[in-house]
C-alpha positions in Angstrom: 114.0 114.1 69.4 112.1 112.3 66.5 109.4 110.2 68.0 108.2 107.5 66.1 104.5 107.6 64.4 101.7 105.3 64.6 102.6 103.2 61.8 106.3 103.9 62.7 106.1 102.6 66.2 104.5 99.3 65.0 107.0 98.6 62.9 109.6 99.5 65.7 107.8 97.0 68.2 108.7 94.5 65.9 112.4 94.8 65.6 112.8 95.0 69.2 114.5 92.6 71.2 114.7 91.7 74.7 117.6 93.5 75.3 116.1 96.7 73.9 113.2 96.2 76.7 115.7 94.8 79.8 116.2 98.8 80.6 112.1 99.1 81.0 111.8 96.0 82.8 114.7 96.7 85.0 113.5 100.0 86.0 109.7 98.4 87.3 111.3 96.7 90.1 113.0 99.7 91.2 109.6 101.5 90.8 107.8 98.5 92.5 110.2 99.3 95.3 109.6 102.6 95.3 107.4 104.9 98.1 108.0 108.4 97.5 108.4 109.2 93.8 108.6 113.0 94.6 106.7 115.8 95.8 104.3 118.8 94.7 106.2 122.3 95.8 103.9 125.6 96.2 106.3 127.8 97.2 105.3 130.5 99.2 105.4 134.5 98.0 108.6 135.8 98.2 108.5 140.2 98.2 105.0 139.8 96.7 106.2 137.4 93.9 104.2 134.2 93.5 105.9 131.1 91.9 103.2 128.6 90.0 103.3 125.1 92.2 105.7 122.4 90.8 107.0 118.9 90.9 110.1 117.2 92.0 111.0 113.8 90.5 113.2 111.6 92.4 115.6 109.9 90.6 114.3 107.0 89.6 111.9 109.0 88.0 113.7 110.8 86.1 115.3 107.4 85.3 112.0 105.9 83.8 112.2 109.7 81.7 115.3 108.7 80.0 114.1 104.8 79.5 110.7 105.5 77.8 112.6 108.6 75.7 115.4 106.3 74.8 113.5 103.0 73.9 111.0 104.7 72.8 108.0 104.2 74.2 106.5 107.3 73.7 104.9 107.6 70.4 104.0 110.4 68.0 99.9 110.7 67.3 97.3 113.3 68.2 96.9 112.5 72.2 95.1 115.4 72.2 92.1 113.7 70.4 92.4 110.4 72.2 91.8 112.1 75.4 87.9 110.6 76.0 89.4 106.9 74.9 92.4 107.6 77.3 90.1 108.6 80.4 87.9 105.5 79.6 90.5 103.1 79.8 92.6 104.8 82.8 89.1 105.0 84.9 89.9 101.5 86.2 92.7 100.3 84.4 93.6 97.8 86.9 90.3 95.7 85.9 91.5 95.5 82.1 95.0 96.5 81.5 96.4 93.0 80.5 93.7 93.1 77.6 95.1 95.8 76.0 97.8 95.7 73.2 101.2 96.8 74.0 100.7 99.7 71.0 97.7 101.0 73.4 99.7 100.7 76.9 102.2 103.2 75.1 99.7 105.0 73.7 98.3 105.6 77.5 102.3 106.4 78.9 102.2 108.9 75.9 99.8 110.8 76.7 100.8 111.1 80.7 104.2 111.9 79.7 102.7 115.0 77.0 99.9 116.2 79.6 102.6 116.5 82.1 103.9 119.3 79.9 101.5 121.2 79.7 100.4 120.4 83.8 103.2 119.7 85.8 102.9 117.2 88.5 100.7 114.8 86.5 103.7 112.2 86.0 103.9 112.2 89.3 99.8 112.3 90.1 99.9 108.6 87.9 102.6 107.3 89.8 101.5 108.1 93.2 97.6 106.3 92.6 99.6 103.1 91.2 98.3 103.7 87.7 101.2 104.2 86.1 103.2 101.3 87.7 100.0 99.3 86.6 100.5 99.6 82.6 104.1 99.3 82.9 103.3 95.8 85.0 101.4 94.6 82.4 103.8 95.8 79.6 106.4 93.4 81.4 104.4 90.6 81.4 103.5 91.5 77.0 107.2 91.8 76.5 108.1 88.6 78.5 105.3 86.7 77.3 106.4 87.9 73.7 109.9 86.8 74.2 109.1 83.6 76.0 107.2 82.2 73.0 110.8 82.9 71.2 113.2 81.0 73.2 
């Protein structure tokens, strides 16, 4: 799948409607309502072979997967270099989420989504300490804001 770039993504948070967000904004009350959004395995050896530890998504998970995919929320840009901004902001996001841009708040969902790759489990380490539900809060109340001053 294609994700959109930078510039790209801009562009594509202007064309957006409400409808194209109801799936996103849906999907936060179920995650509000949400307690267990998986579990970390560590299998134990099995005739002397060792499995690496894992995660297990619940559904609505895996829901929230297909959302920000689909959408997209997820942009294309080097997350790899934005990794000092992106622990600066998420070291107490709660204080100053709703001052960030919407472009940012995907910007931080990116780059939990791409580190999750590469360390598994870290999807679900950002949904179990409430950050991740946090940004997505505040993206609702962007998008509604956004739309309100439409109507």
């Amino acid at each position: 799948m294609d994700l959109p770039t930078e510039t790209q993504f801009i562009q594509h948070l202007n064309v957006l409607t409400y409808e194209d967000w109801q799936p996103l904004l849906d999907i936060i009350e179920d995650l509000e309502r949400t307690r267990k959004f998986g579990e970390h395995i560590n299998p134990p050896p099995e005739n002397g072979v060792y499995q690496l530890p894992y995660a297990v998504y619940s559904p609505v998970v895996h829901r929230f997967l297909k959302i920000a995919y689909h959408i997209p929320i997820v942009i294309n840009f080097d997350w790899g270099s934005w990794k000092k901004e992106f622990h600066q902001l998420m070291s107490n996001i709660s204080t100053h989420v709703d001052s960030l841009d919407i472009l940012t708040k995907c910007k931080l969902i990116t780059v939990i989504l791409r580190q999750d790759r590469f360390t598994e489990g870290t999807l679900l380490h950002y949904f179990e300490n409430g950050a991740l539900l946090t940004i997505l809060q505040s993206l609702k109340r962007d998008i509604e804001a956004r739309y309100s001053a439409h109507s």
